[in-house]
C-alpha positions as CSV (number, residue, x, y, z in Angstrom):
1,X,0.0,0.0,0.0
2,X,1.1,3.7,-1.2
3,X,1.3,6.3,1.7
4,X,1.7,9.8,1.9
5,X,4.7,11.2,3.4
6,X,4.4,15.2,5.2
7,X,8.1,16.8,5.7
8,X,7.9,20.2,7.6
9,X,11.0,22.3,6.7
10,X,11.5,25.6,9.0
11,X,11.6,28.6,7.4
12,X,12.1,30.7,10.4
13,X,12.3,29.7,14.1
14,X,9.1,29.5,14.2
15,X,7.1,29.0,10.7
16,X,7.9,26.1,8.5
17,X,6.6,24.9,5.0
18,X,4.7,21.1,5.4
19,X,5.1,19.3,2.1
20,X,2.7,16.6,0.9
21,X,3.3,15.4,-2.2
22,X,3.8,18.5,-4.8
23,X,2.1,21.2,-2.6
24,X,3.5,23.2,0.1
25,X,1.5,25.0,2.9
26,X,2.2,27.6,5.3
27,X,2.3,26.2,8.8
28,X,3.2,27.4,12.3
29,X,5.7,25.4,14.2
30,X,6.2,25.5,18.2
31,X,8.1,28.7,19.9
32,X,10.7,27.4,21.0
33,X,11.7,26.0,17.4
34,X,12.1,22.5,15.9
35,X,14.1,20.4,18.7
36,X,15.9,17.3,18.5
37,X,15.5,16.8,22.6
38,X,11.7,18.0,23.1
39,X,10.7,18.7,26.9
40,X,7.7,19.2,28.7
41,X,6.6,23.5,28.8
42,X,9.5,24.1,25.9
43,X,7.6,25.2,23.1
44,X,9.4,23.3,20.8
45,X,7.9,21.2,18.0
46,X,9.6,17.6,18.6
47,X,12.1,16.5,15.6
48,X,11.2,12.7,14.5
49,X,8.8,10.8,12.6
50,X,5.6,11.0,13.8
51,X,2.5,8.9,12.9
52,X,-1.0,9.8,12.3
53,X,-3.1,7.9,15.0
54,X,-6.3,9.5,14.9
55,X,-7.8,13.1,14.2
56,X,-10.7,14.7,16.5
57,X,-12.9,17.4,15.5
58,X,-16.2,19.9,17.2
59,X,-18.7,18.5,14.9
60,X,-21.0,21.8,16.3
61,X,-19.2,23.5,13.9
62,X,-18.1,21.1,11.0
63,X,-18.8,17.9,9.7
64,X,-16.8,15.3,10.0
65,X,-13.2,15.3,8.0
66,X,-12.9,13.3,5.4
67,X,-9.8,10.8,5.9
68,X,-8.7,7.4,6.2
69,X,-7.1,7.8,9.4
70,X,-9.5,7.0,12.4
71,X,-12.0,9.9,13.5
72,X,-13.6,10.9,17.1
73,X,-16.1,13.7,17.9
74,X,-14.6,15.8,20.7
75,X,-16.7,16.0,23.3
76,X,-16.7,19.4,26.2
77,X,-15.0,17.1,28.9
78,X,-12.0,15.8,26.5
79,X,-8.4,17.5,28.1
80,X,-4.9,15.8,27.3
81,X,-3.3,15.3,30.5
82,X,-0.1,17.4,30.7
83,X,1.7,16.7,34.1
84,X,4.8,14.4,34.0
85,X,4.2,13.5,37.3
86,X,0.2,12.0,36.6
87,X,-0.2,8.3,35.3
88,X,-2.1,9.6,32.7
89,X,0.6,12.0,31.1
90,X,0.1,12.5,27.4
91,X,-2.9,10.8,27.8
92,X,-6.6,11.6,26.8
93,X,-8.7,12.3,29.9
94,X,-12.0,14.1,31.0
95,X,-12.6,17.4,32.7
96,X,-12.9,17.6,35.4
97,X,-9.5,16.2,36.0
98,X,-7.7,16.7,39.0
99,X,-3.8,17.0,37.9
100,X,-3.1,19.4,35.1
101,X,-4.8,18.8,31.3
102,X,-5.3,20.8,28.4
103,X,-8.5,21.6,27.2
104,X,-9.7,20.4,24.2
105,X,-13.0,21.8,23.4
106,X,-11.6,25.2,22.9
107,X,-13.4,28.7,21.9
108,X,-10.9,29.8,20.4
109,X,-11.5,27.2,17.3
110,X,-8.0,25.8,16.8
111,X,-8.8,22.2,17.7
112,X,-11.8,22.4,15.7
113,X,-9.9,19.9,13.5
114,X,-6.9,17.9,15.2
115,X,-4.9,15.1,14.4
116,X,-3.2,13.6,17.4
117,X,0.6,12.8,16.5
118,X,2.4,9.6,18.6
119,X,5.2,12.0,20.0
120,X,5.9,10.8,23.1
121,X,3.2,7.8,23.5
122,X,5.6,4.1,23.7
123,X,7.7,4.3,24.8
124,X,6.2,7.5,27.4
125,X,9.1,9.5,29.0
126,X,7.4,11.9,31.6
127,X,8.8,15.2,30.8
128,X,9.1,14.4,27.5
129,X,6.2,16.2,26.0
130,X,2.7,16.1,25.5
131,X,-0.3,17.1,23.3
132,X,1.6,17.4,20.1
133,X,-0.7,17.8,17.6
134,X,-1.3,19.0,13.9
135,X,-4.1,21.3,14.1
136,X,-5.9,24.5,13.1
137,X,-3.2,27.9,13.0
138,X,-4.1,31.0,14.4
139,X,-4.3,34.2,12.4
140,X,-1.0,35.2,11.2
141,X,0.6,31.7,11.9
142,X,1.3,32.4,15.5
143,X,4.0,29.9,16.4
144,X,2.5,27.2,18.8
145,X,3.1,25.3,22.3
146,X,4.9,22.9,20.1
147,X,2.4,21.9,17.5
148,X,1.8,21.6,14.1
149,X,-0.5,24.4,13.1
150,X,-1.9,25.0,9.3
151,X,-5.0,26.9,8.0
152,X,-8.3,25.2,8.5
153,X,-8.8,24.0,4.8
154,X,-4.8,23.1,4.3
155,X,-5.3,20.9,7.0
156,X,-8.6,19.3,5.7
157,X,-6.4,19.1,2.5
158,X,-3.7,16.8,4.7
159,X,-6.3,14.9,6.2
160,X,-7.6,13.7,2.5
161,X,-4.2,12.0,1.4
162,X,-3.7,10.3,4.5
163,X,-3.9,6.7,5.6
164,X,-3.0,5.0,8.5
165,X,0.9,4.2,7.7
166,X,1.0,8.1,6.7
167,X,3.9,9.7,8.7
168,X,5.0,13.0,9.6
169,X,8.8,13.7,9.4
170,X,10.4,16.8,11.1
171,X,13.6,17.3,9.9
């Protein structure tokens, strides 16, 4: 089976190019740059190869992505647990949740569309990072916690070539 391969390239410290096939889209990388030893709170977008495992999306305000990869509704309770010190670090959990945890049902409408990378999942090194995602950029490309962020129909445009041995390399 053919898969599609993404490469991000920085272009500055903090905006990079993602290439699929013969297009390339504007994307926002993590402030604190592409970094080949990612840590917990550092802003930087982890260098690797990542896969795809599964995308989530706020199906309040769009219908559901069309891509091979699996696909989740995100529900008002879904966080991402991001304390090194919880047994559910990089983990999925539900709000209320009584260590730290991101948010996922946000009103600011980036993770109206996210895929949800395996940085840091087996092995899991606490400290090592958590919640890296592709997802939805903010105006301007505003560099990220760490992410992956593209425009809203770029990343629909990903999420249409993928399959589930797609990768995603960061050089």
């Amino acid at each position: 089976m053919r898969y599609a391969v993404l490469r991000v390239r920085s272009r500055a410290a903090t905006a990079g190019i993602l290439q699929i096939g013969w297009q390339s889209l504007a994307c926002a990388l993590g402030r604190g740059g592409i970094r080949a030893r990612k840590r917990e709170g550092d802003g930087g977008t982890p260098r690797g190869t990542w896969h795809l495992r599964s995308v989530l999306y706020r199906a309040d305000v769009s219908g559901r992505p069309l891509t091979a990869l699996p696909v989740r509704r995100l529900q008002r309770h879904d966080g991402w647990c991001d304390a090194p010190g919880d047994r559910n670090y990089n983990r999925p959990v539900r709000h209320p949740y009584p260590a730290s945890a991101e948010r996922l049902w946000r009103e600011d409408r980036l993770y109206d569309v996210v895929v949800v990378l395996d940085h840091n999942a087996r092995p899991r090194v606490r400290g090592g990072g958590s919640a890296i995602f592709m997802h939805v950029a903010r105006e301007g490309f505003q560099p990220t916690e760490g992410c992956i962020a593209l425009r809203r129909a770029d990343l629909c445009k990903v999420l249409r070539a993928m399959h589930r041995r797609s990768r995603l390399i960061v050089p």
